[in-house]
N, CA, C and O atoms as a GROMACS GRO file, in nm:
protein
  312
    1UNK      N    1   0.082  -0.119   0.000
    1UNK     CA    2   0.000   0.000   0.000
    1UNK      C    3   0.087   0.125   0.000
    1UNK      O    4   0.100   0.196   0.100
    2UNK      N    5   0.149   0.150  -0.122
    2UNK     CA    6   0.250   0.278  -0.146
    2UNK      C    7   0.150   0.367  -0.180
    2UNK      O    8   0.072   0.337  -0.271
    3UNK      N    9   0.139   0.491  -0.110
    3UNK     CA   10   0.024   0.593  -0.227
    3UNK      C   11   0.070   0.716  -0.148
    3UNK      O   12   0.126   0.696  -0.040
    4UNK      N   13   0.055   0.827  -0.186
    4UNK     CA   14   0.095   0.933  -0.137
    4UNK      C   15  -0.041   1.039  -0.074
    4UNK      O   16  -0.045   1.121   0.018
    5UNK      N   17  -0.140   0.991  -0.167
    5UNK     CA   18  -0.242   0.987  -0.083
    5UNK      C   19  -0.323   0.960   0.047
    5UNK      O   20  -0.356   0.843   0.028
    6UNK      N   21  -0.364   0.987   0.140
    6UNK     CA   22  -0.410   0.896   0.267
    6UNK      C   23  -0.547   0.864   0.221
    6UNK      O   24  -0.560   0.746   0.252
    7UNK      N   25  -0.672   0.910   0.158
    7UNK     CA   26  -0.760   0.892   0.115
    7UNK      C   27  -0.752   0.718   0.045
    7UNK      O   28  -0.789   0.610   0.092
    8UNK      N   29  -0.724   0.735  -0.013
    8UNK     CA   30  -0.653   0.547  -0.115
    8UNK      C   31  -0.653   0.419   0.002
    8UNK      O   32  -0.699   0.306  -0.004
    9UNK      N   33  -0.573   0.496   0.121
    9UNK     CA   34  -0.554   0.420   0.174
    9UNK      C   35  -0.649   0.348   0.305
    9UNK      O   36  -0.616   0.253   0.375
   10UNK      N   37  -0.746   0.411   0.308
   10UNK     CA   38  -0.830   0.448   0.398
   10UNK      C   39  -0.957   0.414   0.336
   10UNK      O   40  -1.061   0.420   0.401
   11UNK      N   41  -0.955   0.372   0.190
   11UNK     CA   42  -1.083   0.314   0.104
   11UNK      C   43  -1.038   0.183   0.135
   11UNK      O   44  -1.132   0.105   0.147
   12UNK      N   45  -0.900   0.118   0.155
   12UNK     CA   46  -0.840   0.027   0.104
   12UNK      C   47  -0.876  -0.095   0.253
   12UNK      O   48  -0.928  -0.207   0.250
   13UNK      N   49  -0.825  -0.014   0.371
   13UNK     CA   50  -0.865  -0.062   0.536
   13UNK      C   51  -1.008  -0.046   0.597
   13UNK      O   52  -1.035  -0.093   0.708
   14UNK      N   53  -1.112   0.032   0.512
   14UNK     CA   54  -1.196   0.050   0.583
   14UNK      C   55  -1.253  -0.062   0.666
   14UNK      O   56  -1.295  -0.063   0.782
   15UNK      N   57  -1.246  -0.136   0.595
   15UNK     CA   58  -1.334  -0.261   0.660
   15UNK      C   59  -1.239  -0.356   0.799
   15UNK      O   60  -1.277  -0.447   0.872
   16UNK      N   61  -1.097  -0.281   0.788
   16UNK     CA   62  -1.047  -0.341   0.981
   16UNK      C   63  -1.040  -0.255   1.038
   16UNK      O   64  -0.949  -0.172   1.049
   17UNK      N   65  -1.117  -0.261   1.074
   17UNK     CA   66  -1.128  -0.141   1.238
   17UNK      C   67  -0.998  -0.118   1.303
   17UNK      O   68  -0.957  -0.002   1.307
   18UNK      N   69  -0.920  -0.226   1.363
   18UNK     CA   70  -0.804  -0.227   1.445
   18UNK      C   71  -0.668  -0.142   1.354
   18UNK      O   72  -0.599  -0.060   1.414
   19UNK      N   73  -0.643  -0.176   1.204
   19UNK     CA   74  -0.567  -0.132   1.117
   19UNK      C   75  -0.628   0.046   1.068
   19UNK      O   76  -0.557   0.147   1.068
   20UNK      N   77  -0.765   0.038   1.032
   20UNK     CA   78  -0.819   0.175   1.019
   20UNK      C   79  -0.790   0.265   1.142
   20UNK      O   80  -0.739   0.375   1.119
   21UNK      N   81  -0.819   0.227   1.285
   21UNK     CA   82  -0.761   0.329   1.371
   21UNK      C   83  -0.610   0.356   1.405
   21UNK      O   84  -0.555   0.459   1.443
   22UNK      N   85  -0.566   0.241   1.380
   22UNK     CA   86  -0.401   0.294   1.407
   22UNK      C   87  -0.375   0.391   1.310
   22UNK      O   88  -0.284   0.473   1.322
   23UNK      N   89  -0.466   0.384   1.198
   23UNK     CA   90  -0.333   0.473   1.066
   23UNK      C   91  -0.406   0.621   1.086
   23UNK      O   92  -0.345   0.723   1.057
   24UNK      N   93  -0.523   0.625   1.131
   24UNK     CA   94  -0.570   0.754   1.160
   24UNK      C   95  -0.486   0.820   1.251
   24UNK      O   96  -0.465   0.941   1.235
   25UNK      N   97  -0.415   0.736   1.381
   25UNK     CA   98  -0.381   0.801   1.442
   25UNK      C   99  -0.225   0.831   1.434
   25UNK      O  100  -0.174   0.922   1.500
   26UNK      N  101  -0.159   0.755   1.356
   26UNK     CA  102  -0.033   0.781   1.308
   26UNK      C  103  -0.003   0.813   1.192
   26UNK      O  104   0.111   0.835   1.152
   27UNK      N  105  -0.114   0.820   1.120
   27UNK     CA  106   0.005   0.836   0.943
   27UNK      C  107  -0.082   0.940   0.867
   27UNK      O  108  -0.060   0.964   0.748
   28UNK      N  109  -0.206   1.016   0.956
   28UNK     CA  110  -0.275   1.095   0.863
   28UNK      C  111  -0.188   1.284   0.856
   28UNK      O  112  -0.112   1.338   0.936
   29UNK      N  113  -0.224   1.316   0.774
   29UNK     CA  114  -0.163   1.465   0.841
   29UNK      C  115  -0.204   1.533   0.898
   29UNK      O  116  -0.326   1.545   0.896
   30UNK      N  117  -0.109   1.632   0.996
   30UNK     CA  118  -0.162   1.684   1.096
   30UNK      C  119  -0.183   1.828   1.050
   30UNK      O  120  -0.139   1.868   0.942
   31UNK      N  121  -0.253   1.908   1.138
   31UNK     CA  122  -0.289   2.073   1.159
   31UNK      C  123  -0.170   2.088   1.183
   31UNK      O  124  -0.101   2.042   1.274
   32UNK      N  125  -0.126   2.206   1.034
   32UNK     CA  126  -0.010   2.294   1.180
   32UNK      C  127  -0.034   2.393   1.240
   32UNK      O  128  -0.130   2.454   1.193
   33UNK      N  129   0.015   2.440   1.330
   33UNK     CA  130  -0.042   2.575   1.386
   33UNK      C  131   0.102   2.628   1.458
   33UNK      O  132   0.103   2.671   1.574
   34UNK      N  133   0.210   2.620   1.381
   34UNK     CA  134   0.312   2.727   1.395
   34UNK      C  135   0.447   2.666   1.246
   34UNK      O  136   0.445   2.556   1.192
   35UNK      N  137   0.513   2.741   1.228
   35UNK     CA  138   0.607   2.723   1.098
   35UNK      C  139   0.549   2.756   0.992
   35UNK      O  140   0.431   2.780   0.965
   36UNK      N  141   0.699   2.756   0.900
   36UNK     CA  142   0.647   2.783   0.757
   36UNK      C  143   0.529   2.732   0.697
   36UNK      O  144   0.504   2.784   0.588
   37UNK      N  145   0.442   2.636   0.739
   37UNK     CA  146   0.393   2.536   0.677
   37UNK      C  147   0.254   2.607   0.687
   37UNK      O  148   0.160   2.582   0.611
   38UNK      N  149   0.250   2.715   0.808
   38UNK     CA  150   0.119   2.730   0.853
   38UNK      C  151   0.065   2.839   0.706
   38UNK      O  152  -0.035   2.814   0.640
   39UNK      N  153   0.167   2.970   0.678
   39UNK     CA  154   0.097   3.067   0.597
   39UNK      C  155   0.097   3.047   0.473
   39UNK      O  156   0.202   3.046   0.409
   40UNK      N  157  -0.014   3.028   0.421
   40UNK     CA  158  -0.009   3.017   0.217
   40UNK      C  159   0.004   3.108   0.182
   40UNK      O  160  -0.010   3.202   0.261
   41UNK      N  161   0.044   3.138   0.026
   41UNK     CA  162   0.026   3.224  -0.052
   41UNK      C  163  -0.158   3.239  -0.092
   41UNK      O  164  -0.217   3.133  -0.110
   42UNK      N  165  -0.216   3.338  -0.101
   42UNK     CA  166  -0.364   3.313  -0.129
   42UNK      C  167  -0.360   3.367  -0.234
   42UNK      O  168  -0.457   3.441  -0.252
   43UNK      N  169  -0.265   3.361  -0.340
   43UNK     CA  170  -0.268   3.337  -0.502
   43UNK      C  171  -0.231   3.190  -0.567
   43UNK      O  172  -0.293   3.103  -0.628
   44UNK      N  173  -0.093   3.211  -0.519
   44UNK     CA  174  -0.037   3.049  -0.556
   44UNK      C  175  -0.017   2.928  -0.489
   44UNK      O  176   0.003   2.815  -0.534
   45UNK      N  177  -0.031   2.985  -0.332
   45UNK     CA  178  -0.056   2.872  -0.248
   45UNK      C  179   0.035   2.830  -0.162
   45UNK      O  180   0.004   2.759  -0.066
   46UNK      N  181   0.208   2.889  -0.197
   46UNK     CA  182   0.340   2.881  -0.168
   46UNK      C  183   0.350   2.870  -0.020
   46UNK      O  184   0.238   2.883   0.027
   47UNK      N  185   0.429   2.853   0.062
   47UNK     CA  186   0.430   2.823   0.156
   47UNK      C  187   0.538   2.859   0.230
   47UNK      O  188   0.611   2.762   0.213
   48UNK      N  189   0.609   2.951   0.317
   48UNK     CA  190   0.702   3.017   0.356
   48UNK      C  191   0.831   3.030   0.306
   48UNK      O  192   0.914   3.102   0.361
   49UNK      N  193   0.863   2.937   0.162
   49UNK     CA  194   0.952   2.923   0.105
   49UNK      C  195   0.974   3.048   0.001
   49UNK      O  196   0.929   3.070  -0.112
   50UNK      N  197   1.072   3.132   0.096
   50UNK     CA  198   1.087   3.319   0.020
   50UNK      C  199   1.031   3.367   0.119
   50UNK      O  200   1.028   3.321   0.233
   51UNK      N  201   0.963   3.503   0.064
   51UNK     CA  202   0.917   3.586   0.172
   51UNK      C  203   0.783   3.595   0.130
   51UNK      O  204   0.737   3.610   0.017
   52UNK      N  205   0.702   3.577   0.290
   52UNK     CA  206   0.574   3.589   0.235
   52UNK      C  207   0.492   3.739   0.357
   52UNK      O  208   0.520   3.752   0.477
   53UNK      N  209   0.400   3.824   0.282
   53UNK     CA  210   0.405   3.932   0.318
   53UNK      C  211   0.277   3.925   0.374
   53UNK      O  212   0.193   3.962   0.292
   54UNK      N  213   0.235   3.895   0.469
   54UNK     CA  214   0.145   3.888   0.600
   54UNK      C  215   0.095   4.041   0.615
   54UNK      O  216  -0.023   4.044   0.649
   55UNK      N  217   0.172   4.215   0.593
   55UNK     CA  218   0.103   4.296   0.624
   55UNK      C  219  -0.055   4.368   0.584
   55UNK      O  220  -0.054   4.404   0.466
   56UNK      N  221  -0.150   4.389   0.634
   56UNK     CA  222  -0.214   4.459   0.588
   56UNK      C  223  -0.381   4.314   0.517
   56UNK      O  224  -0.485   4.325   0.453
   57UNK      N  225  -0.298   4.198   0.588
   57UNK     CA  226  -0.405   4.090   0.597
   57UNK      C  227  -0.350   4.055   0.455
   57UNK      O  228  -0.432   3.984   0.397
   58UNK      N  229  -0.216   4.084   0.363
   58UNK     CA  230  -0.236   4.058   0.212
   58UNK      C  231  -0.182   3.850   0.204
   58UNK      O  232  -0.234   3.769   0.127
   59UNK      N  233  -0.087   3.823   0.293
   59UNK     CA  234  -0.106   3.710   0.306
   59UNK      C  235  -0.032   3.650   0.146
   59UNK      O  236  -0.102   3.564   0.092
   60UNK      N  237   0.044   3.673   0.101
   60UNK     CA  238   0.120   3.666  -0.061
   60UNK      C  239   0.252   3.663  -0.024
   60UNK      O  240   0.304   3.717   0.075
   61UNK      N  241   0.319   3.578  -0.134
   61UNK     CA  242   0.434   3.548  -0.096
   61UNK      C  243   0.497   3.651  -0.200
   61UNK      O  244   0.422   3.695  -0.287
   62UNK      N  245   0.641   3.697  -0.198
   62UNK     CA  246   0.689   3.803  -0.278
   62UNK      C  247   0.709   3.829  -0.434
   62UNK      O  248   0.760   3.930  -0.483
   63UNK      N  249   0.648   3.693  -0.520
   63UNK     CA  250   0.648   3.663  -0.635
   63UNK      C  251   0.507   3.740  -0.665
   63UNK      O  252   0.503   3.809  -0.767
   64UNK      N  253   0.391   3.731  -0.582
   64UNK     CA  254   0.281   3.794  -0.644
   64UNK      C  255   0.288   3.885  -0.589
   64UNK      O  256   0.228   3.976  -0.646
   65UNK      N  257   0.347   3.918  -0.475
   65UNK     CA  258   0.300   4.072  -0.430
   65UNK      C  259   0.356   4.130  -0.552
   65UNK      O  260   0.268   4.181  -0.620
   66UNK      N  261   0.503   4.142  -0.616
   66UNK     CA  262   0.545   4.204  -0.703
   66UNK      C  263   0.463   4.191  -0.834
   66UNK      O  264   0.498   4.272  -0.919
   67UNK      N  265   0.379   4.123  -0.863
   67UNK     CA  266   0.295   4.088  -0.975
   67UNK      C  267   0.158   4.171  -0.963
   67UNK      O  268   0.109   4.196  -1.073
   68UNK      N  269   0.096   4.212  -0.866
   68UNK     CA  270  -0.021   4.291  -0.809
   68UNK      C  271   0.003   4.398  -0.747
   68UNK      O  272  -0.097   4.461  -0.712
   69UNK      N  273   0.119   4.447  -0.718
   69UNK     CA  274   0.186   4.573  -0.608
   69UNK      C  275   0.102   4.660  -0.709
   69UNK      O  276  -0.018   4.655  -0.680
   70UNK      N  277   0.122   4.713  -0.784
   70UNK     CA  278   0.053   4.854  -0.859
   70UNK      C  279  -0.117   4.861  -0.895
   70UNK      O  280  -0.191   4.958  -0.910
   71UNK      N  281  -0.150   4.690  -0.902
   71UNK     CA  282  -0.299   4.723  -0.894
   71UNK      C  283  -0.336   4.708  -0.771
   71UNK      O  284  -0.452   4.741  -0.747
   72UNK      N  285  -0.262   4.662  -0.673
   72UNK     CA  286  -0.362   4.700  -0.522
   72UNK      C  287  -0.308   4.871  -0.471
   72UNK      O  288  -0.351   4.905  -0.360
   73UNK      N  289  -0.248   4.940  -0.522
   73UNK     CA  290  -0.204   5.073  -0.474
   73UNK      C  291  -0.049   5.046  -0.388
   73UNK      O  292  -0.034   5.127  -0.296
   74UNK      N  293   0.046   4.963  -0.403
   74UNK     CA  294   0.139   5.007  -0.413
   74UNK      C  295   0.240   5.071  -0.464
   74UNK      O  296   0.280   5.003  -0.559
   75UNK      N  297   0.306   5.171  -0.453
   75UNK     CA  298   0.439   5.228  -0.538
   75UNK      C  299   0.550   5.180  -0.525
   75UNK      O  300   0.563   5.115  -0.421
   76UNK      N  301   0.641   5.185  -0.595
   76UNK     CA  302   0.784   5.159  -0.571
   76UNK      C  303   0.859   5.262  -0.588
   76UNK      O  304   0.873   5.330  -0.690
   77UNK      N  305   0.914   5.273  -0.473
   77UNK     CA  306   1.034   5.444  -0.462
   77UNK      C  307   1.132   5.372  -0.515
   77UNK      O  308   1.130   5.252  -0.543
   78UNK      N  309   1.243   5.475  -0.534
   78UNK     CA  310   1.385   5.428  -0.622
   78UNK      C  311   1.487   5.479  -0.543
   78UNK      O  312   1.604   5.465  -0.576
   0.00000   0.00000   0.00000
């Protein structure tokens, strides 16, 4: 049972109870609720990998902010 999925695998055990609860409780993924892992990009989805810009609730990592900076009203000084 190789799958990278947990869904697959979980169609696959439903029917043993004893095997269905162990893998729930060890092999499903967890909530994070601190690290890179926690903030997305809410364009592309990215995930703390670069800089991602949390001010102002925008929540974008620095590839789109620079792609949208002038239509949400940012400038760039020189």
């Amino acid at each position: 049972m190789t799958t990278s999925h947990p869904d697959k695998i979980l169609n696959q055990i439903r029917e043993k109870p004893a095997k269905y609860k162990k893998f729930l409780k060890y092999n499903l993924p967890k909530k994070r609720t601190n690290g890179r892992g926690v903030h997305k990009c809410t364009r592309c989805g990215r995930t703390g990998n670069g800089g991602n810009i949390q001010s102002y609730g925008l929540n974008l990592c620095r590839c789109c902010f620079r792609d949208i900076a002038s239509h949400i009203g940012f400038k760039k000084y020189s």
